[in-house]
N, C-alpha and C positions, 0 to 999 in steps of 0.2 A: 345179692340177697344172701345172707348168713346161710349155712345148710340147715340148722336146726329153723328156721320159716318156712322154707322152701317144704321142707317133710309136713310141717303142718298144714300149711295151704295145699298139698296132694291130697292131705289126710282130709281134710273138710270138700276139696270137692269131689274125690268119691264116694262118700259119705253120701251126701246132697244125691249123685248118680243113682246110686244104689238105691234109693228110699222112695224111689218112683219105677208105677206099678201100672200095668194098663188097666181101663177102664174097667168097673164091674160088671157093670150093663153095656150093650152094642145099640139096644133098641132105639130105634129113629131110623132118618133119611138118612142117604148116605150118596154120592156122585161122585163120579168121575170118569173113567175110559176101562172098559175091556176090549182088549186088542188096541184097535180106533176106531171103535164106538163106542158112544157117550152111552153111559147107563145111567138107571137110579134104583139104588138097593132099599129094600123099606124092612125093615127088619120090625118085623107087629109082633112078638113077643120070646120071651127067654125064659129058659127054666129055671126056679127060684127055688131048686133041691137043694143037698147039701153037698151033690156031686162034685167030682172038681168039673166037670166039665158038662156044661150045661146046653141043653136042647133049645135049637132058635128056629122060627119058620118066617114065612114073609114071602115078599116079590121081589123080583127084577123085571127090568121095565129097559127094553132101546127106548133112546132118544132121538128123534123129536117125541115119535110112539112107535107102537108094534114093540114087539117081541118079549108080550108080557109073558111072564110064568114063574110058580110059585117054588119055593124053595125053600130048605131044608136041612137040618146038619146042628155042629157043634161051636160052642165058645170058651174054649180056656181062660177063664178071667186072673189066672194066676201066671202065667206064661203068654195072653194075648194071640193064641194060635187059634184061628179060627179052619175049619173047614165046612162047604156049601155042597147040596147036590140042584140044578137046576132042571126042573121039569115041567115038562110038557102041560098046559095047563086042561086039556081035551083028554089025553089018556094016561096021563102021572108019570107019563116017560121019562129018565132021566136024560140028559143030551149032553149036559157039562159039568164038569165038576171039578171044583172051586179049592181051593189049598194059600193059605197066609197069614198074613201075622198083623198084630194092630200092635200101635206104637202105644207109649206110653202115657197117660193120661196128659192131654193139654189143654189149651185153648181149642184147638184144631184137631181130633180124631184122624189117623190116619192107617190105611189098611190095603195093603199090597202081597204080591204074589200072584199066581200063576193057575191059568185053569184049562183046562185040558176040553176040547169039540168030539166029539164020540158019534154023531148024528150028520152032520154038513158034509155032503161029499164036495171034497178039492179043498176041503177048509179042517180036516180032520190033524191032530196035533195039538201040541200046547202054547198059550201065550199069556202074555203078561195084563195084571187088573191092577189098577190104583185108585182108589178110593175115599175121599175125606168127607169128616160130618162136623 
Protein backbone atom coordinates (compact mmCIF):
# COMPACT_ATOMS: atom_id res chain seq x y z
CA UNK A 1 0.00 0.00 0.00
CA UNK A 2 1.57 3.54 -1.11
CA UNK A 3 2.62 5.48 2.31
CA UNK A 4 0.46 8.50 1.24
CA UNK A 5 -2.95 5.66 1.73
CA UNK A 6 -1.66 4.08 4.33
CA UNK A 7 -1.60 7.95 6.33
CA UNK A 8 -5.16 8.22 5.19
CA UNK A 9 -6.64 5.10 6.19
CA UNK A 10 -4.92 5.86 10.00
CA UNK A 11 -6.36 9.43 9.49
CA UNK A 12 -10.17 8.21 8.89
CA UNK A 13 -10.01 5.48 11.32
CA UNK A 14 -9.08 7.59 14.31
CA UNK A 15 -11.19 9.97 13.34
CA UNK A 16 -14.27 7.45 13.26
CA UNK A 17 -12.37 6.34 17.07
CA UNK A 18 -12.39 9.65 18.44
CA UNK A 19 -16.10 10.73 17.37
CA UNK A 20 -17.65 8.10 19.92
CA UNK A 21 -18.70 9.13 23.23
CA UNK A 22 -20.47 7.09 26.00
CA UNK A 23 -23.93 7.29 26.54
CA UNK A 24 -25.87 10.48 27.92
CA UNK A 25 -28.20 8.58 29.95
CA UNK A 26 -27.38 5.22 32.16
CA UNK A 27 -30.99 5.00 33.19
CA UNK A 28 -32.49 1.38 32.79
CA UNK A 29 -31.56 -2.23 33.78
CA UNK A 30 -28.44 -3.11 33.80
CA UNK A 31 -26.84 -7.23 34.71
CA UNK A 32 -24.07 -8.91 35.30
CA UNK A 33 -21.57 -10.23 38.18
CA UNK A 34 -20.21 -8.39 41.17
CA UNK A 35 -17.53 -10.40 42.51
CA UNK A 36 -19.51 -13.83 41.54
CA UNK A 37 -22.81 -12.87 42.08
CA UNK A 38 -25.21 -12.05 39.62
CA UNK A 39 -26.65 -8.74 40.21
CA UNK A 40 -29.30 -6.32 38.73
CA UNK A 41 -28.63 -2.56 38.74
CA UNK A 42 -31.95 -0.42 37.97
CA UNK A 43 -30.82 2.94 37.65
CA UNK A 44 -34.74 4.82 38.02
CA UNK A 45 -33.50 8.14 37.40
CA UNK A 46 -30.41 10.86 36.40
CA UNK A 47 -29.89 14.30 36.82
CA UNK A 48 -30.90 16.53 33.84
CA UNK A 49 -28.70 19.88 35.30
CA UNK A 50 -26.24 21.28 33.20
CA UNK A 51 -23.64 19.87 35.61
CA UNK A 52 -21.08 17.81 33.96
CA UNK A 53 -21.64 15.22 36.19
CA UNK A 54 -24.81 14.22 37.02
CA UNK A 55 -26.88 12.65 40.19
CA UNK A 56 -28.27 9.02 39.64
CA UNK A 57 -30.27 6.91 42.39
CA UNK A 58 -31.86 3.28 41.87
CA UNK A 59 -31.37 -0.35 43.23
CA UNK A 60 -29.19 -3.26 43.36
CA UNK A 61 -30.80 -6.38 43.67
CA UNK A 62 -28.51 -10.25 44.23
CA UNK A 63 -29.65 -12.65 42.06
CA UNK A 64 -31.92 -15.08 42.03
CA UNK A 65 -33.09 -12.23 45.11
CA UNK A 66 -32.12 -10.93 48.38
CA UNK A 67 -29.79 -8.41 48.73
CA UNK A 68 -31.81 -5.48 47.65
CA UNK A 69 -30.71 -1.92 48.49
CA UNK A 70 -30.99 1.47 47.11
CA UNK A 71 -28.22 3.38 45.80
CA UNK A 72 -26.73 6.46 44.90
CA UNK A 73 -23.84 8.61 43.36
CA UNK A 74 -22.69 10.06 40.08
CA UNK A 75 -22.58 9.87 36.03
CA UNK A 76 -19.99 11.45 33.95
CA UNK A 77 -21.71 11.52 30.55
CA UNK A 78 -18.69 13.28 29.06
CA UNK A 79 -15.80 10.87 30.24
CA UNK A 80 -18.36 7.68 31.12
CA UNK A 81 -17.00 7.60 34.83
CA UNK A 82 -19.45 6.51 36.76
CA UNK A 83 -19.37 6.24 40.80
CA UNK A 84 -22.23 4.28 43.33
CA UNK A 85 -22.73 4.25 46.99
CA UNK A 86 -24.66 1.09 48.07
CA UNK A 87 -26.98 1.19 51.01
CA UNK A 88 -28.67 -0.51 53.43
CA UNK A 89 -32.20 -0.33 52.58
CA UNK A 90 -33.58 -0.48 56.80
CA UNK A 91 -31.08 2.29 57.92
CA UNK A 92 -29.36 4.19 54.67
CA UNK A 93 -26.01 2.53 55.66
CA UNK A 94 -23.55 2.61 53.10
CA UNK A 95 -21.70 -1.17 52.84
CA UNK A 96 -20.20 -0.77 49.33
CA UNK A 97 -19.05 1.41 47.21
CA UNK A 98 -18.96 1.29 43.49
CA UNK A 99 -16.05 2.99 41.20
CA UNK A 100 -16.06 2.61 36.98
CA UNK A 101 -16.42 3.44 33.71
CA UNK A 102 -19.16 2.74 30.81
CA UNK A 103 -17.91 2.19 27.37
CA UNK A 104 -18.77 3.90 24.69
CA UNK A 105 -22.08 4.22 23.29
CA UNK A 106 -23.15 0.88 21.32
CA UNK A 107 -25.49 -1.65 20.77
CA UNK A 108 -24.51 -3.14 24.10
CA UNK A 109 -23.84 -0.62 27.23
CA UNK A 110 -21.02 -1.91 29.06
CA UNK A 111 -19.72 -0.75 32.62
CA UNK A 112 -17.09 -2.28 34.67
CA UNK A 113 -14.78 -1.63 37.50
CA UNK A 114 -14.26 -2.22 41.02
CA UNK A 115 -16.05 -1.88 44.32
CA UNK A 116 -14.93 -1.93 47.65
CA UNK A 117 -17.17 -4.39 50.88
CA UNK A 118 -16.85 -2.04 54.12
CA UNK A 119 -19.76 -4.07 56.10
CA UNK A 120 -19.21 -8.19 55.47
CA UNK A 121 -16.63 -9.40 57.99
CA UNK A 122 -14.13 -12.04 56.08
CA UNK A 123 -15.31 -10.54 52.93
CA UNK A 124 -14.08 -6.91 53.68
CA UNK A 125 -11.70 -5.44 50.48
CA UNK A 126 -12.13 -4.74 46.91
CA UNK A 127 -13.43 -6.62 43.91
CA UNK A 128 -14.22 -6.50 40.40
CA UNK A 129 -18.37 -5.45 38.83
CA UNK A 130 -19.07 -6.02 35.11
CA UNK A 131 -22.07 -5.00 33.86
CA UNK A 132 -24.12 -4.63 30.46
CA UNK A 133 -27.64 -3.16 29.36
Amino acid sequence: MPRKSLVVAMVTTFSVFAAAAPPFSIVGTWSGVANQTAVVLVVTAQETTAAACKRIIGNLHNLPSGGASNIQGFYCPATGRIGLLRKNVTNNDTFQSYSGNIGDTATTLRMTGVFAEFNLAGHLGEYNFSLTK
